[in-house]
GUFIPA-225684 format. One line per 8 residues: number of its first residue (from 1); for each residue x, y, z of C-alpha. Coordinates in nm, 4 decimals. Layout:
NUM	X:Y:Z  ... $
***
This chain:
1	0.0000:0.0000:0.0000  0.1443:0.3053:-0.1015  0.2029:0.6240:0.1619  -0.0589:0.8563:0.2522  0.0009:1.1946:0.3660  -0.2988:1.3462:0.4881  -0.4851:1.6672:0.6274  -0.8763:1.6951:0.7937 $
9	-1.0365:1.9309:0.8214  -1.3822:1.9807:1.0380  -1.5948:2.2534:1.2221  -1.6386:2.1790:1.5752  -1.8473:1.8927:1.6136  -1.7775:1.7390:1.2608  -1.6181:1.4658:1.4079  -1.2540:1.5461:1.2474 $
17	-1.1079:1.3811:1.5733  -1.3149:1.0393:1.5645  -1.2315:1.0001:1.1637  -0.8342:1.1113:1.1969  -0.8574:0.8205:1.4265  -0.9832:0.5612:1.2267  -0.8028:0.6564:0.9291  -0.4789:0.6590:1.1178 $
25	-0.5672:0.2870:1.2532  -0.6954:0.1451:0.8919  -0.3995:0.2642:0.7005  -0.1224:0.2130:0.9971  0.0038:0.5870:1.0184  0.0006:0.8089:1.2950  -0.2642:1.0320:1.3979  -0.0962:1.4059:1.4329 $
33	-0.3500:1.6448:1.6177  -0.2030:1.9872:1.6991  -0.3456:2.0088:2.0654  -0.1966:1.6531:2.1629  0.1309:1.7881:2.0351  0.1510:2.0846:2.1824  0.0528:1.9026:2.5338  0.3546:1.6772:2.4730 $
41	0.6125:1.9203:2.3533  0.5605:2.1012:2.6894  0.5202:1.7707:2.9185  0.8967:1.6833:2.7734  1.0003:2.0274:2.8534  1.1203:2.0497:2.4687  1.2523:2.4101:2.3670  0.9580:2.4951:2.1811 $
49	0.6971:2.3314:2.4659  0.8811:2.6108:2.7231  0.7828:2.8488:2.5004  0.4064:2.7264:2.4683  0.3532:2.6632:2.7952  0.4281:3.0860:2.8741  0.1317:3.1431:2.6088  -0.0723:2.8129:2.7196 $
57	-0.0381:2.9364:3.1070  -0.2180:3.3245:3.0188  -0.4935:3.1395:2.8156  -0.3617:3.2961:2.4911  -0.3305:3.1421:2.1435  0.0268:2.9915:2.0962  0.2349:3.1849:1.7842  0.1863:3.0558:1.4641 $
65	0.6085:3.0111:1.4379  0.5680:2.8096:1.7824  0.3209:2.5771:1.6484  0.4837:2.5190:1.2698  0.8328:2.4211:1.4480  0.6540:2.1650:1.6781  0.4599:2.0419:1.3758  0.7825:1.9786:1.1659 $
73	0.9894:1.8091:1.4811  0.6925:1.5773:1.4561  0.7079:1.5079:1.0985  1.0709:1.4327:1.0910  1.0252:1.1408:1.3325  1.0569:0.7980:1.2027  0.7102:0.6986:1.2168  0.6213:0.9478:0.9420 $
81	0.7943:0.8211:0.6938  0.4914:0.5532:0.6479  0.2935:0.8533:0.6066  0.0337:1.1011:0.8457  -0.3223:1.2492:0.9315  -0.2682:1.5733:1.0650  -0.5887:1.6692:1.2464  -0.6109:2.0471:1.3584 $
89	-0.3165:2.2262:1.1589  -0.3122:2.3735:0.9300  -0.5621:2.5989:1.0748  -0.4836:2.9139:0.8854  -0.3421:3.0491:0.5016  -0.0155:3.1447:0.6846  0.0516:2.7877:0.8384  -0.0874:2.6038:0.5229 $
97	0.2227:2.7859:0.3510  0.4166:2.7040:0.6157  0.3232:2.3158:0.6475  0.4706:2.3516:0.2313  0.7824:2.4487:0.3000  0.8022:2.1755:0.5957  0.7481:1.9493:0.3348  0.9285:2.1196:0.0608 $
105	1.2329:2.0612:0.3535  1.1393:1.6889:0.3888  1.0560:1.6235:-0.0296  0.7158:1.5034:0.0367  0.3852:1.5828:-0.0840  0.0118:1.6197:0.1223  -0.1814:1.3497:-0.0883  -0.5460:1.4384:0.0138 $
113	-0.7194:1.7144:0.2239  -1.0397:1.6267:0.3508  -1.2972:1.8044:0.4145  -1.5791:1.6986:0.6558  -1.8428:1.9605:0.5372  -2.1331:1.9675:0.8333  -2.4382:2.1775:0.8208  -2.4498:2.4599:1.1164 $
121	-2.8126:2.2761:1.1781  -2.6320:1.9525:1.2354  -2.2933:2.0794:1.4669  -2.5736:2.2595:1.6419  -2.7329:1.9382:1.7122  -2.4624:1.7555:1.7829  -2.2853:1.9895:2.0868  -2.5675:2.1782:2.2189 $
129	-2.7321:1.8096:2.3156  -2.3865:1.7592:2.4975  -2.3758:1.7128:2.8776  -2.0559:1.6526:3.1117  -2.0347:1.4903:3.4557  -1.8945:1.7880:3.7417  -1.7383:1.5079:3.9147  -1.6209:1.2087:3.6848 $
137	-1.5966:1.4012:3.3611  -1.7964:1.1120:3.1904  -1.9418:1.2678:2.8655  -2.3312:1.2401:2.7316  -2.5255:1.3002:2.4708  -2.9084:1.3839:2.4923  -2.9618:1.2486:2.1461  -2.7095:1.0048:2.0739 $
145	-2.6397:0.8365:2.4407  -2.8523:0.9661:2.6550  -2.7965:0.9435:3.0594  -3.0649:0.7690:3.2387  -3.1138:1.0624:3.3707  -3.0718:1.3698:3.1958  -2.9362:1.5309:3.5343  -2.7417:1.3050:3.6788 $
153	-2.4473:1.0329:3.5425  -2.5091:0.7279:3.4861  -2.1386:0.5569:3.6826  -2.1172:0.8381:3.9555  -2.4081:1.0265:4.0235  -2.2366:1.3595:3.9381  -2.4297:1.6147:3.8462  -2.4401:1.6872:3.4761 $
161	-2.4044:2.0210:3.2798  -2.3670:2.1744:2.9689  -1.9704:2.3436:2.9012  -2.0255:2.7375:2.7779  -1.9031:2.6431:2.4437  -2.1765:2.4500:2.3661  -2.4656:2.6845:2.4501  -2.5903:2.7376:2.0934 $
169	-2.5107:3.0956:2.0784  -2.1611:3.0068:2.1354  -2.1341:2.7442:1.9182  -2.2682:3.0001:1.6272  -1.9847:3.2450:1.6824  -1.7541:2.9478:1.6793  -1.9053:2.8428:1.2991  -1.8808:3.1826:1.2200 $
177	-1.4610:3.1878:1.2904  -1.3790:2.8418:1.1789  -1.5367:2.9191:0.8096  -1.3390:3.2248:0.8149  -1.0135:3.1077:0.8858  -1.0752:2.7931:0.6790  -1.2043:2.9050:0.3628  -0.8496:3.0482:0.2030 $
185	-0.7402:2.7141:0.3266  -1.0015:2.5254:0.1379  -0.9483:2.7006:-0.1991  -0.5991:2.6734:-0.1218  -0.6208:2.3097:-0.1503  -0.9283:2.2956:-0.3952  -0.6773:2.5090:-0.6500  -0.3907:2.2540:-0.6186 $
193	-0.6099:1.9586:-0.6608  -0.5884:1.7658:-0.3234  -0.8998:1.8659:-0.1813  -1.1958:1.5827:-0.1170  -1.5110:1.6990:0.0128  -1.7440:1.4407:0.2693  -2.1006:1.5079:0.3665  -2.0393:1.4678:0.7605 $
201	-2.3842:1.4907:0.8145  -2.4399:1.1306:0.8290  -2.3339:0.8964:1.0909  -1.9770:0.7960:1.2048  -2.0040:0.4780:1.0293  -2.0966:0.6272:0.6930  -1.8638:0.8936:0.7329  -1.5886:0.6717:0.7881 $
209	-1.6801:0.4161:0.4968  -1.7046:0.7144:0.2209  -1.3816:0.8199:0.3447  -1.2068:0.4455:0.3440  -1.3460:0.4678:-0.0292  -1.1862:0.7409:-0.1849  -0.8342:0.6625:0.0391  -0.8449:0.3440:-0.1359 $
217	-0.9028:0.4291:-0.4758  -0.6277:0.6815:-0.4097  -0.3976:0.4087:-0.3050  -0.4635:0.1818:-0.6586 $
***
């Protein structure tokens, strides 16, 4: 099977996360998502992760140079050569240029950008229904696993509530900044050809099995 050297993209709630997953695990590559790498750089104490963990600590957004250097120590480790899904970079135009030249430095290509395009109906659906335990930090869903009861969790009796980012109103204004950071990205890609787009309005399952589809026809 030949390498694959992938991107997702997602709005919040499109499930990016869950399908970088299961793509990673069907084709045997690793799973790159920009918050997990971050959260390791500064666990090691790497050069980079001291710097992260000044902007991490005042709750502000980590530089964009910060981020691309952590992305391309990751890249040049072994396990990459086999090939990648990174999930949650690039984010903007600036590091979609900047994830080129990583890979202009490392004389690979990006094979396939997905897109996971979600209705605003659908994310709204999907995270306002959401409901956390206070105590255990068990997670719920209204809709799609409901808690026997809708106040309290089901292994520890926590009370449950609903996180202030997924109030509906917040979740709006969060739609409203992803598409416009991501749509240079998208005709970034669309313009050079790599670009797939998925309905990820349907369930995990048929998410997952249009996106096995076109990976494998883009492996023959």
């Amino acid at each position: 099977m030949r390498v694959l050297r992938l991107v997702i993209f997602g709005s919040p709630g499109a499930g990016k996360g869950t399908q970088a997953g299961r793509i990673a695990g069907r084709f045997g590559v690793p799973h790159i998502a920009t918050g997990d790498l971050l959260r390791e750089a500064v666990a090691r104490g790497t050069e980079l992760g001291v710097k992260a963990r000044r902007y991490m600590e005042r709750g502000e957004l980590v530089p964009d140079e910060i981020v691309v250097g952590i992305v391309e120590e990751r890249l040049r480790r072994p396990d990459c050569k086999k090939g990648f899904v990174l999930d949650g970079f690039p984010r903007t135009l600036a590091q979609a240029k900047a994830l080129d030249e990583i890979l202009e430095k490392l004389e690979i290509k990006i094979d396939a950008v997905i897109n996971l395009e979600t209705s605003e109906e659908e994310i709204v659906k999907r995270l306002s229904n959401r409901r956390v335990c206070k105590f255990c930090g068990a997670v719920y869903h209204l809709i799609f696993n409901p808690p026997k009861n809708s106040e309290r969790c089901d292994r520890c009796g926590g009370e449950l509530y609903q996180r202030e980012d997924d109030r509906e109103e917040v979740i709006k204004r969060r739609l409203q900044v992803y598409r416009m950071q991501t749509r240079p990205i998208i005709e970034y890609y669309q313009e050079r050809g790599v670009l797939i787009t998925v309905d990820g309005n349907r369930s995990i399952e048929e998410v997952s099995k249009s996106i096995g589809k076109l990976l494998e026809k883009l492996c023959t």
